[in-house]
VEXLO-47123 format. One line per field, with one value per residue (C-alpha): x, y, z; residue in one letter; residue number from 1. Coordinates in steps of 0.02 Angstrom, whole numbers, plus 50000, padded with zeros to 5 digits. Example, Ala and Ser with C-alpha at 12.3 -4.5 7.8 and 13.67 -1.06 7.14 Angstrom:
residues 2
px <- [50615 | 50684] $
py <- [49775 | 49947] $
pz <- [50390 | 50357] $
rest <- [a | s] $
nr <- [1 | 2] $
This chain:
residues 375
px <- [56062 | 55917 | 55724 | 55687 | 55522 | 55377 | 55307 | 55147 | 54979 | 54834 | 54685 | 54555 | 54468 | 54316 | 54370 | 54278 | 54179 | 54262 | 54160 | 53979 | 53813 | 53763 | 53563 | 53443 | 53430 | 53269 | 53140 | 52977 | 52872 | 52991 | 53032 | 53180 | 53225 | 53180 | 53339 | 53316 | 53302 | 53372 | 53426 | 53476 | 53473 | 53279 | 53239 | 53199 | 53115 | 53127 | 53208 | 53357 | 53311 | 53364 | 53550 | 53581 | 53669 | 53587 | 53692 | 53723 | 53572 | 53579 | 53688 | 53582 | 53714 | 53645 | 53730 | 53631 | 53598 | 53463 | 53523 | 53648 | 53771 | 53687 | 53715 | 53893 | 53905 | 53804 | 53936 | 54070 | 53984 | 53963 | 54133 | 54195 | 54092 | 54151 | 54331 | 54270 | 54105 | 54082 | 54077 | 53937 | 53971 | 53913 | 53957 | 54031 | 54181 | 54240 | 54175 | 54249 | 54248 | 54402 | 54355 | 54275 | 54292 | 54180 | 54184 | 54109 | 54133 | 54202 | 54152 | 54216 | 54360 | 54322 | 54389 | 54390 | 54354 | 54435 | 54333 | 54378 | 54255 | 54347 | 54429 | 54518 | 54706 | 54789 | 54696 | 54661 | 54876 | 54876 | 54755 | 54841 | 54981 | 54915 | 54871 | 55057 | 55106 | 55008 | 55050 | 55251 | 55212 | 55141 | 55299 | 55429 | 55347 | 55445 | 55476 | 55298 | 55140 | 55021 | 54836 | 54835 | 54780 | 54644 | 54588 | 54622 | 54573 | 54674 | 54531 | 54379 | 54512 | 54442 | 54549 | 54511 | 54595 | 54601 | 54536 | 54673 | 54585 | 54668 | 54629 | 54719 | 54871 | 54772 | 54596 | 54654 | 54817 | 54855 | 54818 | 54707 | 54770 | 54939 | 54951 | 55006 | 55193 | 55177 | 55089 | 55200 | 55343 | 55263 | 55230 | 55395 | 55485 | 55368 | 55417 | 55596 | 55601 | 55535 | 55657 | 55770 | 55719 | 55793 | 55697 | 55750 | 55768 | 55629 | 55478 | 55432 | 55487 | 55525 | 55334 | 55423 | 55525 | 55607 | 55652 | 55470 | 55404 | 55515 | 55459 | 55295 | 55269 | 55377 | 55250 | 55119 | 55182 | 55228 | 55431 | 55544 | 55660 | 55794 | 55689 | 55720 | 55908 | 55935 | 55840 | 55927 | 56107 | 56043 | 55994 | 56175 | 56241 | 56102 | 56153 | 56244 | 56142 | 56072 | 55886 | 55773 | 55615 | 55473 | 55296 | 55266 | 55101 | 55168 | 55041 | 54980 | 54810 | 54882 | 54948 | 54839 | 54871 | 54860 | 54932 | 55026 | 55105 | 55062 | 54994 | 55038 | 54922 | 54878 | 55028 | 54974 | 55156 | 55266 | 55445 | 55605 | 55644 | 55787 | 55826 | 55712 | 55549 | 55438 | 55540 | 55473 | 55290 | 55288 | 55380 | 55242 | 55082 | 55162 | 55172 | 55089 | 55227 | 55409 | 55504 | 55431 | 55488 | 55646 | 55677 | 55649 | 55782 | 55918 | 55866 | 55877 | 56060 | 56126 | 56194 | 56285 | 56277 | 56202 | 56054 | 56020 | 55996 | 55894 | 55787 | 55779 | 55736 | 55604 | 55543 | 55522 | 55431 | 55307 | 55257 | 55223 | 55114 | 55019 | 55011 | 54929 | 54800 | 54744 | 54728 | 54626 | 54519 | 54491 | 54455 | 54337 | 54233 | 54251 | 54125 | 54031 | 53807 | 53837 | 53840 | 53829 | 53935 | 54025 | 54050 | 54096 | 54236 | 54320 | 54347 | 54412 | 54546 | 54603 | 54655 | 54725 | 54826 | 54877 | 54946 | 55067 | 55111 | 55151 | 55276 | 55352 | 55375 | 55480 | 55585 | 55629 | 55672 | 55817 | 55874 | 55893 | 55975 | 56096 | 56146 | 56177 | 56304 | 56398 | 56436] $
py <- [55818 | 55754 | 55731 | 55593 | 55476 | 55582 | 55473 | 55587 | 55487 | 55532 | 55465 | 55377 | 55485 | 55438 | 55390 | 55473 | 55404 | 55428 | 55328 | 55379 | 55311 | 55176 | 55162 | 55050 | 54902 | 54830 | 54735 | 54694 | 54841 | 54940 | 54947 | 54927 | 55067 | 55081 | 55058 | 55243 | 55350 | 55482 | 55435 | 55624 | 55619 | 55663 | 55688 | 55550 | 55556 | 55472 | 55645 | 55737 | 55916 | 56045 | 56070 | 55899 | 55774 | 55604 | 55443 | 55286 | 55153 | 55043 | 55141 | 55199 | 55353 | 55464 | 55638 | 55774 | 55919 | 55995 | 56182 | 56303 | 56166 | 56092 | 56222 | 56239 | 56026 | 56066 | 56206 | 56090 | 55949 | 56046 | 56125 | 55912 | 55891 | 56039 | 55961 | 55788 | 55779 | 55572 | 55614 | 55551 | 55538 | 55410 | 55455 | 55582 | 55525 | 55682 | 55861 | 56019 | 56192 | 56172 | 56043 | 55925 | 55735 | 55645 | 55494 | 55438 | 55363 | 55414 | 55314 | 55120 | 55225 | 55227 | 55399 | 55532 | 55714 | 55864 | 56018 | 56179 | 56266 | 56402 | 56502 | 56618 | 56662 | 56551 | 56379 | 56456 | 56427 | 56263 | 56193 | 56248 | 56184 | 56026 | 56022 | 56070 | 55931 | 55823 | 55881 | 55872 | 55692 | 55645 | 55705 | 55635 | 55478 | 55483 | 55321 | 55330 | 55231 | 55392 | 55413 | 55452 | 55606 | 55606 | 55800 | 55954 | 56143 | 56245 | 56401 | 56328 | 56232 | 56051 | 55881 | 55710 | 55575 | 55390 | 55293 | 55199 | 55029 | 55025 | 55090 | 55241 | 55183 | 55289 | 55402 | 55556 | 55645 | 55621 | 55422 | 55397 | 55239 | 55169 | 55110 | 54942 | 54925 | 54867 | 55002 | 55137 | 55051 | 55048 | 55221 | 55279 | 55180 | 55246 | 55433 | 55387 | 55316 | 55480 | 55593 | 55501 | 55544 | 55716 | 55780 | 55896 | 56095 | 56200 | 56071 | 56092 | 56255 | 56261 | 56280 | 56343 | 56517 | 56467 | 56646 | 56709 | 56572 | 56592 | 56771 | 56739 | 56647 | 56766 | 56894 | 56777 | 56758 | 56583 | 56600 | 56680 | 56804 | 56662 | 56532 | 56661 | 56683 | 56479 | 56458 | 56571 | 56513 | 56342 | 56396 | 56488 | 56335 | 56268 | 56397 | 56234 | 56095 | 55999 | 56022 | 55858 | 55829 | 55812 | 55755 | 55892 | 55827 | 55665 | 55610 | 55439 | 55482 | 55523 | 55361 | 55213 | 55039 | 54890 | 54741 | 54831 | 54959 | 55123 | 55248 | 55436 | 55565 | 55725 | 55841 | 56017 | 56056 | 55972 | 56008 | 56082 | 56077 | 56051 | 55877 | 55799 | 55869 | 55720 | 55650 | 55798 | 55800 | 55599 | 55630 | 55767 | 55656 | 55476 | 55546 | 55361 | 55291 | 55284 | 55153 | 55252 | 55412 | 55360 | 55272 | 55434 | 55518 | 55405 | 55406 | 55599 | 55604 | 55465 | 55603 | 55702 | 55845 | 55964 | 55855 | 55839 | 56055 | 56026 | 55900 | 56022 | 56167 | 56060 | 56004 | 56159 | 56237 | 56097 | 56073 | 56253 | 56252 | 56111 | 56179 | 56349 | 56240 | 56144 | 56323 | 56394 | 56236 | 56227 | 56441 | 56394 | 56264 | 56365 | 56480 | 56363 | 56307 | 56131 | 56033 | 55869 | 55720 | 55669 | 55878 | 55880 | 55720 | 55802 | 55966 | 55847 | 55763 | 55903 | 55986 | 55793 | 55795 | 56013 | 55975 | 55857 | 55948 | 56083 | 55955 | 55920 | 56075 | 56090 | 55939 | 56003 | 56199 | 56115 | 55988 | 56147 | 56243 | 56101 | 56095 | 56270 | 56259 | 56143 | 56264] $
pz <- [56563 | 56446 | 56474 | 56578 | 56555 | 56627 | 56788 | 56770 | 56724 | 56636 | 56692 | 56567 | 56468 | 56347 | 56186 | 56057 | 55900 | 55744 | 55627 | 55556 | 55632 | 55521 | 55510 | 55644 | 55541 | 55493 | 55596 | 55665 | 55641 | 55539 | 55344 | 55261 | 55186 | 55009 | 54910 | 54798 | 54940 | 55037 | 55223 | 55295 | 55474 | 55523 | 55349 | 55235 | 55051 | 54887 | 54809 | 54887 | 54896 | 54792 | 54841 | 54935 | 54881 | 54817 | 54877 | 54810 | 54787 | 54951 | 55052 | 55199 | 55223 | 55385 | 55341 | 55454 | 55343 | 55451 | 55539 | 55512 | 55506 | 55381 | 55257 | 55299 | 55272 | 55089 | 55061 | 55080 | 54993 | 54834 | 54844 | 54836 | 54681 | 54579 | 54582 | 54577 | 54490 | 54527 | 54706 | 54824 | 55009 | 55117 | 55302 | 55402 | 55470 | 55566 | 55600 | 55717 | 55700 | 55569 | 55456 | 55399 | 55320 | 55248 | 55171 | 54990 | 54838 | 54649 | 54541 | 54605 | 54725 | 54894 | 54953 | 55079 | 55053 | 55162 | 55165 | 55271 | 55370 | 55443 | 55289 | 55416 | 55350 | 55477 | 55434 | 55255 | 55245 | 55332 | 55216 | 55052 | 55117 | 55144 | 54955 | 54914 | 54996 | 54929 | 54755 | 54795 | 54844 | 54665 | 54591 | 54710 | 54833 | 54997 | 55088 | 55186 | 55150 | 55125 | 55019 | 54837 | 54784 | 54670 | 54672 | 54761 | 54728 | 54827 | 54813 | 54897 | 55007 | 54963 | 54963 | 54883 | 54935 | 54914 | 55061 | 55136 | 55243 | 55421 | 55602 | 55705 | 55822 | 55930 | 55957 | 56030 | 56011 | 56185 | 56205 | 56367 | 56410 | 56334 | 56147 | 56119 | 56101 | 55931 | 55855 | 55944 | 55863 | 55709 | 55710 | 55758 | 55618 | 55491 | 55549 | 55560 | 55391 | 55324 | 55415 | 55297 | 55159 | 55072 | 54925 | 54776 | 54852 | 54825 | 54822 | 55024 | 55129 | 55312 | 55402 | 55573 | 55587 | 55767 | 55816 | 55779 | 55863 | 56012 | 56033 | 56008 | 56190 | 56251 | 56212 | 56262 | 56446 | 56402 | 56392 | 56523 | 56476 | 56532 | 56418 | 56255 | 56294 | 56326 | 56159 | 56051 | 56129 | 56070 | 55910 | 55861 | 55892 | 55773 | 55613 | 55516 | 55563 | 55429 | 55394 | 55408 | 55290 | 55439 | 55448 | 55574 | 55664 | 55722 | 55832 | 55832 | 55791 | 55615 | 55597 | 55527 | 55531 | 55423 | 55370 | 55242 | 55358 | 55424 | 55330 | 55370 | 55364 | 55375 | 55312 | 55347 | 55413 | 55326 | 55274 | 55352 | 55518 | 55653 | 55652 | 55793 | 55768 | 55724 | 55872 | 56005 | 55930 | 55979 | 56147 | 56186 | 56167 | 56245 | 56413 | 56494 | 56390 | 56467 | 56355 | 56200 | 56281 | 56317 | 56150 | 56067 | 56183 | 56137 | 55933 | 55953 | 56046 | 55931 | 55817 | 55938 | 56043 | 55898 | 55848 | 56066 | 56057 | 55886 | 56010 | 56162 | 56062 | 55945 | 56124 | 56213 | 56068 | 56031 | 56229 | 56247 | 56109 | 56162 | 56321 | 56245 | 56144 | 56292 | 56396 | 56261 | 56269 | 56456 | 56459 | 56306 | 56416 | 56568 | 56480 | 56403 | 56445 | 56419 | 56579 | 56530 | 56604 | 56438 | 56431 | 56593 | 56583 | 56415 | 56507 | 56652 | 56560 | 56445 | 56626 | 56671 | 56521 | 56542 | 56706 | 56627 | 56485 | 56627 | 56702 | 56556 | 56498 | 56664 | 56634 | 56458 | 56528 | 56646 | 56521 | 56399 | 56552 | 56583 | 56383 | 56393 | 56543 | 56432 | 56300] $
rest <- [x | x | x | x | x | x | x | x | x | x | x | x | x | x | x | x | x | x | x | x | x | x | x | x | x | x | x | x | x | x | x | x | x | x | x | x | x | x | x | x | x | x | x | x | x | x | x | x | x | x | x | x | x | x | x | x | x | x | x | x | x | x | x | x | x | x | x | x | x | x | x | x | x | x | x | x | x | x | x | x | x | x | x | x | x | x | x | x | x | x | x | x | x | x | x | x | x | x | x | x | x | x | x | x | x | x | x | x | x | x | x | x | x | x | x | x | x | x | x | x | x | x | x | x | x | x | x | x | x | x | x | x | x | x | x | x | x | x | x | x | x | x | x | x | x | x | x | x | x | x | x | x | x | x | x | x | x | x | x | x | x | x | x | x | x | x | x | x | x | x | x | x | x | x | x | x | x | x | x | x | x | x | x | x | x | x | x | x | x | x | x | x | x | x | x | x | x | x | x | x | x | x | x | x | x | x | x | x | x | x | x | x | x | x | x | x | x | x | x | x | x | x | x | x | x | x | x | x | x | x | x | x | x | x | x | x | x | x | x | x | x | x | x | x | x | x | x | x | x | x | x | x | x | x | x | x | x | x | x | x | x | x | x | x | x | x | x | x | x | x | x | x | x | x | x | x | x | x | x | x | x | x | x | x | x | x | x | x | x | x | x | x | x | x | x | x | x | x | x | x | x | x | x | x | x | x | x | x | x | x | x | x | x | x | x | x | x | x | x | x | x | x | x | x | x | x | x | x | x | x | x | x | x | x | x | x | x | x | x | x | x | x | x | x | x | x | x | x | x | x | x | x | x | x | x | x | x | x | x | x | x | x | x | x | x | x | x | x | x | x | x | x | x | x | x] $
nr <- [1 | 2 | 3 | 4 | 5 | 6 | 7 | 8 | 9 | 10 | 11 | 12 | 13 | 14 | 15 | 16 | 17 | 18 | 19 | 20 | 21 | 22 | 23 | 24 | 25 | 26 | 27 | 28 | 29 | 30 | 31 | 32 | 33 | 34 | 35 | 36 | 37 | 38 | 39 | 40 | 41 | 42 | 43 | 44 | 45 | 46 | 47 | 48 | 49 | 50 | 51 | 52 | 53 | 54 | 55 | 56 | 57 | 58 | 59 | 60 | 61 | 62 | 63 | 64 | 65 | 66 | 67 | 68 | 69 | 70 | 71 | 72 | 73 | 74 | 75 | 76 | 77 | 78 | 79 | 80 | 81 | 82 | 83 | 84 | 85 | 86 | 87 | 88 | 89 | 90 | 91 | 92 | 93 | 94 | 95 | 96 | 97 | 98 | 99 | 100 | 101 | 102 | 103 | 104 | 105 | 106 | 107 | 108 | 109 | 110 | 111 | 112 | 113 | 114 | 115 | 116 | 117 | 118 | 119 | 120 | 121 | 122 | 123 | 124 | 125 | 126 | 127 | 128 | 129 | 130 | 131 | 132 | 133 | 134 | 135 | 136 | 137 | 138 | 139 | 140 | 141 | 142 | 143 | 144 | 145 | 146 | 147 | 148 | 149 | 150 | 151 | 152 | 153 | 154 | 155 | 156 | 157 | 158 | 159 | 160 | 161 | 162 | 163 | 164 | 165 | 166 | 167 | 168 | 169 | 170 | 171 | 172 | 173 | 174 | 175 | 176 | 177 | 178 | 179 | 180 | 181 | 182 | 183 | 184 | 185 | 186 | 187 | 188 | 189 | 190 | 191 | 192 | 193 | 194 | 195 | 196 | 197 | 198 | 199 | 200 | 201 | 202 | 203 | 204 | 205 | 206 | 207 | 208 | 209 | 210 | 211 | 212 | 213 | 214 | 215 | 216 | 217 | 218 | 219 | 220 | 221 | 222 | 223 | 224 | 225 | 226 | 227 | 228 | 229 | 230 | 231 | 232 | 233 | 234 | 235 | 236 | 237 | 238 | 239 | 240 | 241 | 242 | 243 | 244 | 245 | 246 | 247 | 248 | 249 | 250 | 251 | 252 | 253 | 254 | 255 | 256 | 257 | 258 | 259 | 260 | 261 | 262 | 263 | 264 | 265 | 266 | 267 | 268 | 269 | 270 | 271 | 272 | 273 | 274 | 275 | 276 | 277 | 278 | 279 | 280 | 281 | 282 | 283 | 284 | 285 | 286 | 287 | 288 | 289 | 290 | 291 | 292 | 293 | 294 | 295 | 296 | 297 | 298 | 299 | 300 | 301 | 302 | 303 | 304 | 305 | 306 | 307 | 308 | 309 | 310 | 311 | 312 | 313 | 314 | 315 | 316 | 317 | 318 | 319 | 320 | 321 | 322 | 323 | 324 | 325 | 326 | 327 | 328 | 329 | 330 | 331 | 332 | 333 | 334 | 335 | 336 | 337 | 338 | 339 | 340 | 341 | 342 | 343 | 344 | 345 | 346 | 347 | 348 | 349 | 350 | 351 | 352 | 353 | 354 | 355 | 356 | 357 | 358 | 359 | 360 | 361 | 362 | 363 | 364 | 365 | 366 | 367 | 368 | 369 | 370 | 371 | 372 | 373 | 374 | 375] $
């Protein structure tokens, strides 16, 4: 038995801004603004002050550097410019409680700069290896379209990166209403083609130790004692599969598009895994998406019975996990003063989109149940 297409629907959701707020143009009544100054949002002068960055002539950049996030934004800001003293950012392309990503300029290169905000040991690791990555990449190019580094200082947890033109396959990691067919296709060649590719030993490690991972949602209430023995059964059978090279966070939000190709990005977990990964992160977030879901099924059982339990296993791990992000997210908001409708629709389709995960968490535990009885 395998995992069927999911016939559960998520219901729109609104799509979220990713760009930066360009400034009200100029007209009746109101200047233009003069070409040498700052534009901060709610501040504007003809000298940055002390600490702030001073953008290009003519850009009109709206970076808010007022409050207590403001001094976190200059923090990261400065951090940028000790590695990469040219640069001058222009917008603010994305900010959570994580990170931030802003974009900018060095010198003629457009470019994008990476900044973490929350140096705790978990996302302190992520980060750096994110930079390792990177740095592997410069060395030995796999077969993905991906941005160039141009600095990266693995202390202050900063990233520079050439901007690569294009637009997401999709806004949100879990697609409110259906990509187009083209782009999904797109996207899942691009992550195919990688799991391809094998380079040298010793320049990426293996990001996931199953068997700690397994016992960690044991722990967590999130495993049954049956679920731990099913997965370890699977995984003895597992102890000579081949390892496969793996983006790791292959949602389609991580994807952009061009004419060129797609461009991967974001490699915080990449390296080894059981073949099938990449294939279970994708199967996770195109839940609206049967043909996808189901052409992933069949690339994952084309290599036999060994890389189907790689699948299952790869499949049970990475819907549980989503499952315990979106539960910390909906507790979070549970608790939270804001009240407002956008506020109020997020928290609405994060449950929309927990209640299927739950589903298809349930599909995947029999599937895994039926390989089992086959042993």
């Amino acid at each position: 038995m395998y995992p069927s297409p999911s016939s559960v629907s998520v219901q729109s959701r609104p799509r979220q801004n990713r760009a930066g707020v360009a400034p009200p143009p100029a007209g009746p009544g109101r200047r233009s603004p003069d070409p040498g100054a700052l534009q901060v949002e709610g501040v504007t002068g003809s000298r940055p002050a002390p600490g702030r960055p001073r953008p290009a002539p003519g850009t009109g950049s709206r970076i808010d550097l007022t409050g207590a996030h403001g001094v976190r934004l200059r923090a990261a800001i400065g951090s940028v410019q000790r590695i990469s003293p040219g640069f001058v950012p222009t917008h603010l392309v994305r900010r959570n409680s994580h990170t931030v990503l802003l974009a900018g300029t060095v010198g003629r290169l457009p470019v994008v700069a990476k900044c973490l905000l929350d140096h705790s040991p978990a996302w302190t690791e992520r980060f750096r290896r994110e930079i390792v990555a990177y740095r592997g990449f410069v060395r030995h190019r796999p077969p993905a379209r991906l941005p160039r580094l141009v600095a990266a200082d693995p202390q202050s947890c900063a990233l520079v990166l050439e901007r690569v033109p294009g637009r997401p396959a999709a806004a949100l990691r879990h697609p409110a209403s259906p990509p187009p067919r083209a782009d999904i296709r797109a996207a899942i060649g691009a992550f195919c083609r990688l799991n391809l590719w094998r380079p040298p030993t010793g320049v990426f490690d293996s990001p996931l130790d199953y068997v700690g991972e397994i016992t960690r949602f044991h722990d967590l209430g999130l495993f049954t004692d049956r679920d731990v023995s099913d997965l370890k059964q699977l995984l003895r059978g597992l102890t000579h599969a081949p390892g496969q090279f793996c983006h790791g966070n292959a949602s389609l939000s991580h994807v952009l598009l061009s004419p060129s190709g797609p461009t991967l990005l974001d490699w915080q977990r990449a390296g080894w895994y059981l073949p099938g990964y990449d294939l279970a992160v994708l199967w996770s977030v195109l839940g609206d998406e049967p043909l996808a879901r189901r052409q992933l099924s069949q690339l994952a059982q084309s290599q036999g019975t060994t890389w189907r339990d790689a699948f299952l296993v790869n499949l049970m791990l990475v819907l549980t996990r989503e499952i315990r992000t979106h539960e910390t997210a909906v507790q979070r908001s549970a608790y939270g003063a804001d009240c407002s409708p956008s506020t109020l629709a997020a928290n609405e389709a994060r449950r929309l989109v927990l209640r299927r995960l739950h589903d298809d968490c349930h599909v995947a535990r029999r599937a895994v149940r039926a390989a089992v009885s086959t042993r």
